[in-house]
C-alpha positions in Angstrom: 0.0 0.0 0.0 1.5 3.5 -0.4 1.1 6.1 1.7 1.6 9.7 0.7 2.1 12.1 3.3 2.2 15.7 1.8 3.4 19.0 3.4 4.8 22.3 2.2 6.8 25.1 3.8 9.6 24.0 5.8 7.9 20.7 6.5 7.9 20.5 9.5 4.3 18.6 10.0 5.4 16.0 7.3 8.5 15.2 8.5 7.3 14.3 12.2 4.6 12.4 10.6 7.4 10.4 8.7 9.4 9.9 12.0 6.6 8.8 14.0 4.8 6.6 11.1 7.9 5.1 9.6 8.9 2.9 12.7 5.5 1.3 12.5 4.7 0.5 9.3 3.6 -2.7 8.4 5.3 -4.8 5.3 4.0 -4.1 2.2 3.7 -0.4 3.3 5.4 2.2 1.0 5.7 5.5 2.8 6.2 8.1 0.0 5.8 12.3 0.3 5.5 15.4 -1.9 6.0 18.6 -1.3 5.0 21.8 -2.2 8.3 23.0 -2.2 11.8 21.0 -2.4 12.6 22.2 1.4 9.3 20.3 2.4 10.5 17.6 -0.3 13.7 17.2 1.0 12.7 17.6 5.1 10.7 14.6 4.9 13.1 12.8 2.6 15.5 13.2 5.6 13.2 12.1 8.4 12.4 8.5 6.1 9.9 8.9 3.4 11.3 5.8 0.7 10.9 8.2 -2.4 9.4 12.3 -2.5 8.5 14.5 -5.2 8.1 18.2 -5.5 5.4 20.3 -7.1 1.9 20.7 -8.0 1.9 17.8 -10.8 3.5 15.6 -7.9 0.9 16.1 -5.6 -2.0 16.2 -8.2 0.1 12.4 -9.6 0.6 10.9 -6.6 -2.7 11.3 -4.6 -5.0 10.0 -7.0 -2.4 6.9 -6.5 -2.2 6.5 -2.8 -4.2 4.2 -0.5 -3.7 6.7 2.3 -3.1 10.7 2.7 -1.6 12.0 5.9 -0.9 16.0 5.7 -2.3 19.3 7.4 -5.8 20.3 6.8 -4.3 23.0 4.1 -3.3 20.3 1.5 -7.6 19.8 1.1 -7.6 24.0 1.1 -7.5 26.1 -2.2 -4.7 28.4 -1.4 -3.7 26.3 2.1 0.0 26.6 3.3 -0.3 30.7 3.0 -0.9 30.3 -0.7 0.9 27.1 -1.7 -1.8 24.5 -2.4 -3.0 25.4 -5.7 -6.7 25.0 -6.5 -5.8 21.8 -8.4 -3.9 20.2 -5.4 -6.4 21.0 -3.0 -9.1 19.2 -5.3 -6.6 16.3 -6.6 -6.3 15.9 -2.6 -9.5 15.8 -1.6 -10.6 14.5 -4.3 -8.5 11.3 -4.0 -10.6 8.0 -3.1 -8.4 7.1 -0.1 -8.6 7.9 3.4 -7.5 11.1 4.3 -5.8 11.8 8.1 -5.2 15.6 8.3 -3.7 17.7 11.0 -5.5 20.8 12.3 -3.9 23.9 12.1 -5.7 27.7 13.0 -2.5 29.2 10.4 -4.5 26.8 8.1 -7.2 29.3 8.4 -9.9 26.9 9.0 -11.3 25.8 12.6 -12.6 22.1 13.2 -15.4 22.1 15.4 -15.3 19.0 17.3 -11.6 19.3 17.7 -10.2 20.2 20.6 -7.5 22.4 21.0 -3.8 20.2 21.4 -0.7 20.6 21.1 0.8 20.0 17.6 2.7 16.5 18.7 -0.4 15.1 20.5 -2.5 15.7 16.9 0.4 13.9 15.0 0.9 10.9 17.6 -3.1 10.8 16.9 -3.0 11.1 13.5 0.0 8.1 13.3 -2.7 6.2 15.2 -5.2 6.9 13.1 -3.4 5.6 9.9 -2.2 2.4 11.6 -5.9 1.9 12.9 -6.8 2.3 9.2 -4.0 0.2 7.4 -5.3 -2.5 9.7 -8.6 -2.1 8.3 -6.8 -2.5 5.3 -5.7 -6.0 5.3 -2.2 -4.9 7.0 -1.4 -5.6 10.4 0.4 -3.3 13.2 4.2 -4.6 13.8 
């Protein structure tokens, strides 16, 4: 199964996902990222991700191929990421058949009612949960 998590700006958010998920994936799990920018790219390259691409085409590619989508709430966001999710990543995003697990963020511009209010690690260490919950799901079971 691949699983894309995608991230722009420093990437910061994508990376920690990578650090925390990677460690825990089950075999036959690709972990794979794109990034808005190549410093997002290459941050989460660093923390694991097996292979990364860079761009709106990457993103728009490589979504409508995943089996899951890990990322902050932006990536589903027309203009997201203080203008770097393009209108045609935010719809290739959320318009991808897979599950999506995404990270709140108020810099995102968009409040989740029913969320409450964390710190960032505590949303990623539930997000990671989340996706292993789901890969299970899936046919593939926690190490």
């Amino acid at each position: 199964m691949r699983i894309l998590i995608i991230d722009g700006q420093g990437g910061g958010i994508g990376s920690r996902l990578v650090g925390l998920l990677r460690p825990r994936l089950p075999e036959g799990c690709e972990l794979l990222c794109a990034g808005t920018n190549s410093l997002a790219t290459n941050a989460m390259l660093k923390a694991g991700a097996a292979r990364g691409a860079t761009g709106e085409h990457a993103i728009c590619y490589n979504a409508q191929r995943a089996g899951l989508i890990l990322g902050p709430i932006g990536v589903i966001l027309a203009n997201g990421i203080m203008g770097e999710v393009s209108p045609a990543m935010a719809a290739a995003v959320s318009g991808a058949e897979c599950v999506k697990i995404l990270i709140p963020s108020p810099s995102c511009g968009a409040l989740i009612a029913g969320t409450e209010d964390c710190r960032l690690e505590e949303y990623l260490r539930r997000a990671v949960g989340l996706a292993l919950q789901e890969l299970e799901k899936q046919g593939f079971p926690p190490v």
